[in-house]
Backbone as CSV, one residue per row, in Angstrom:
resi,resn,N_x,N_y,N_z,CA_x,CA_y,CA_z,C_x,C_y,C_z
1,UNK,41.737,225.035,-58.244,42.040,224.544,-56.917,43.524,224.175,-56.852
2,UNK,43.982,224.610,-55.277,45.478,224.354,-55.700,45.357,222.729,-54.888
3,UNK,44.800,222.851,-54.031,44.731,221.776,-53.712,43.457,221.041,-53.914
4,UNK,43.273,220.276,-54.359,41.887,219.689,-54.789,40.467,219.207,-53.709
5,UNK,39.734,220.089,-53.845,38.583,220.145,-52.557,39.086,220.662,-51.387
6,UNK,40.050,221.522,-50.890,40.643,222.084,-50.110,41.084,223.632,-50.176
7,UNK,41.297,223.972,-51.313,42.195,225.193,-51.009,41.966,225.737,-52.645
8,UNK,41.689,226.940,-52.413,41.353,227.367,-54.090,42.244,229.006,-54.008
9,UNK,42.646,229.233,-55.345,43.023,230.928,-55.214,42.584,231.099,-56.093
10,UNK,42.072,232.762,-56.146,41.588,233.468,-57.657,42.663,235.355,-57.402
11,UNK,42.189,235.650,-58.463,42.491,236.888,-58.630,41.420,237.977,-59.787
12,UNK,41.646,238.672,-59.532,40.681,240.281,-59.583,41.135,241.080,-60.555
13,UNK,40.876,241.563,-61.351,41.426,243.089,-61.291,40.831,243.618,-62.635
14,UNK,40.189,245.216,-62.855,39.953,245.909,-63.646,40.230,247.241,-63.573
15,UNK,40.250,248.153,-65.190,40.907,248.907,-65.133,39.393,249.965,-66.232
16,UNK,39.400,251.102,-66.236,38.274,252.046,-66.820,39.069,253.147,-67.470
17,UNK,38.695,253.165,-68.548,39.085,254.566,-69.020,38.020,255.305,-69.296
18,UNK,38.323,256.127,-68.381,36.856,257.145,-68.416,37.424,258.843,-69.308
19,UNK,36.391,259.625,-69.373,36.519,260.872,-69.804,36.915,261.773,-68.979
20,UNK,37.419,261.410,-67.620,37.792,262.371,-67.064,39.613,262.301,-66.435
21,UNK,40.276,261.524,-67.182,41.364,261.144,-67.156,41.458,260.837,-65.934
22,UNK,40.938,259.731,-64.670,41.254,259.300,-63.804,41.900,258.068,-63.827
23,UNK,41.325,257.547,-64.469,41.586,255.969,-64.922,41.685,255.279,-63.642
24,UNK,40.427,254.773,-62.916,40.779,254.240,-61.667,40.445,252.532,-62.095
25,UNK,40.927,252.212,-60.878,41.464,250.687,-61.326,41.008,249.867,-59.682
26,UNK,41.130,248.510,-59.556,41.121,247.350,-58.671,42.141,246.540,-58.930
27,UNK,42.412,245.743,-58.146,43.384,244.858,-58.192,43.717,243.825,-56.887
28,UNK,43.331,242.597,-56.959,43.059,242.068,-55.641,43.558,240.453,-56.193
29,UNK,43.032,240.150,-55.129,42.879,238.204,-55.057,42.620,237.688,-53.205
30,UNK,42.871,236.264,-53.686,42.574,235.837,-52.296,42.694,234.368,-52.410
31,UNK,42.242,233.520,-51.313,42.163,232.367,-50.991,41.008,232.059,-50.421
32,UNK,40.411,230.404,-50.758,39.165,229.860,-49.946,39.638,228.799,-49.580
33,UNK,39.783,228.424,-48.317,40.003,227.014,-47.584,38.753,226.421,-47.097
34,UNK,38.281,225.031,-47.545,37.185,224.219,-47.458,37.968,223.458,-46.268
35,UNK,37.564,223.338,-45.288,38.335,222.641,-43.887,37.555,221.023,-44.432
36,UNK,36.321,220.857,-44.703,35.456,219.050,-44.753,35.932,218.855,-46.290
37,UNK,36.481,219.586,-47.104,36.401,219.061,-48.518,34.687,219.131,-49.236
38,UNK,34.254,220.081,-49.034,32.986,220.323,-49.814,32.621,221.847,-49.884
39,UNK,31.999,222.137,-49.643,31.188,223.490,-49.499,29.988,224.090,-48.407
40,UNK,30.165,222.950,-47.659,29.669,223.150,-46.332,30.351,224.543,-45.228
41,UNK,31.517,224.101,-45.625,31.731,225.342,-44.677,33.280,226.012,-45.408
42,UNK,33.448,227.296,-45.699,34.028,227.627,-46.314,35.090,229.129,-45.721
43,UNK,36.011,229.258,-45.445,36.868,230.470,-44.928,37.761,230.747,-46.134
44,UNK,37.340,232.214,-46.026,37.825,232.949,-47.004,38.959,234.385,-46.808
45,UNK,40.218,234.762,-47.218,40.424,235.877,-46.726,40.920,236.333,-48.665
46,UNK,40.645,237.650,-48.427,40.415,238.434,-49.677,41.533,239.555,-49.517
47,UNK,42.193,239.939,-50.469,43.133,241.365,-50.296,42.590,242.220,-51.725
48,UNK,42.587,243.178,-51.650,41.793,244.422,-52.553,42.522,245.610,-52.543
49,UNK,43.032,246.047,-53.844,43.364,247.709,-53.724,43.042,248.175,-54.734
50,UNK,42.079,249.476,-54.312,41.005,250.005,-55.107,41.842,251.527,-55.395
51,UNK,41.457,252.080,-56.683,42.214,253.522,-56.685,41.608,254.235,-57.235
52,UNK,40.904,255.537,-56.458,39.670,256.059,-57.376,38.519,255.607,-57.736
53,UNK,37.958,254.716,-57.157,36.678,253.753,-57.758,35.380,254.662,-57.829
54,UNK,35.214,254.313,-59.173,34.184,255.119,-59.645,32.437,254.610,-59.332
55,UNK,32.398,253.473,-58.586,31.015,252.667,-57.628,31.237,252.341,-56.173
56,UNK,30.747,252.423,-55.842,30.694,251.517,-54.796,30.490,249.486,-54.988
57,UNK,31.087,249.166,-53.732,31.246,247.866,-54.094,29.783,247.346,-53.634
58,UNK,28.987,246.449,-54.215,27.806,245.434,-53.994,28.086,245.187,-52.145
59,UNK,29.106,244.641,-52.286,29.422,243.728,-50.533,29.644,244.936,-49.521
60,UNK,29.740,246.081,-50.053,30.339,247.249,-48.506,31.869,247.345,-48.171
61,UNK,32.218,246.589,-49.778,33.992,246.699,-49.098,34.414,247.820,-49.269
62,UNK,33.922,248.523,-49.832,34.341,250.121,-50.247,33.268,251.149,-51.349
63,UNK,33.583,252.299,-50.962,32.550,253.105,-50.986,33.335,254.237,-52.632
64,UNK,32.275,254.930,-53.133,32.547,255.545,-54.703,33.527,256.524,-54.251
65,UNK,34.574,256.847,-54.991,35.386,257.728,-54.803,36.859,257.350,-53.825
66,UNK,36.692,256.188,-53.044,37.689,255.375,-52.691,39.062,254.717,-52.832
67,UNK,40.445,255.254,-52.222,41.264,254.783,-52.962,41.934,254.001,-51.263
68,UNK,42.402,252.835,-51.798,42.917,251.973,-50.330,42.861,250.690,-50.921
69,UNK,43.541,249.842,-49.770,43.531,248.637,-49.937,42.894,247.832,-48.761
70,UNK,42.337,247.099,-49.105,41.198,246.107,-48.312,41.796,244.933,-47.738
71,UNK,41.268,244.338,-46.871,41.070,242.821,-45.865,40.425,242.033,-45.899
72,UNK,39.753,241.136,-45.931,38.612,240.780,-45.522,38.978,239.160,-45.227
73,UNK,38.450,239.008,-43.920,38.346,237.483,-43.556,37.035,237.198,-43.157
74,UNK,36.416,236.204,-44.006,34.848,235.854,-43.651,34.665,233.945,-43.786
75,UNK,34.019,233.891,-43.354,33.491,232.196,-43.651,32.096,232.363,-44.102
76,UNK,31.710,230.921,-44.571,30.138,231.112,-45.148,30.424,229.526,-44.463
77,UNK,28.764,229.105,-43.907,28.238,227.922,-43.529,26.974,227.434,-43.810
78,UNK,27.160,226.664,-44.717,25.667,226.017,-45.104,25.219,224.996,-44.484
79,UNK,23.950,224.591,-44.067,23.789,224.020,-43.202,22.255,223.285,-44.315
């Protein structure tokens, strides 16, 4: 947390060496701002650049064979 119960950053990134000399890779990060200081309600924006990705992502941020760089602004609210 950079700021404590407020504001957190992380970062991403992997790299594959496969048999078909592509070597595709990720590379991202982002920020989460807690507006109450808990986990009640949480806004998030994410940056992603994918090159060659050999899966698809779990969340729908990008699809197998994909090379680009991503956005994403979402919140989560627990109630």
């Amino acid at each position: 947390m950079v700021v404590p119960s407020k504001l957190g950053i992380y970062g991403v990134a992997s790299y594959i060496f496969d048999d078909f000399h592509r070597y595709p890779y990720e590379l991202g990060g982002g920020a989460s701002f807690y507006p109450y200081g808990n986990r009640q309600w949480r806004i998030n924006l994410h940056l992603l650049h994918v090159d060659k990705s050999p899966a698809s992502s779990n969340f729908g941020f990008y699809s197998g064979g994909m090379t680009g760089t991503i956005w994403s602004l979402g919140t989560d609210v627990l109630l």
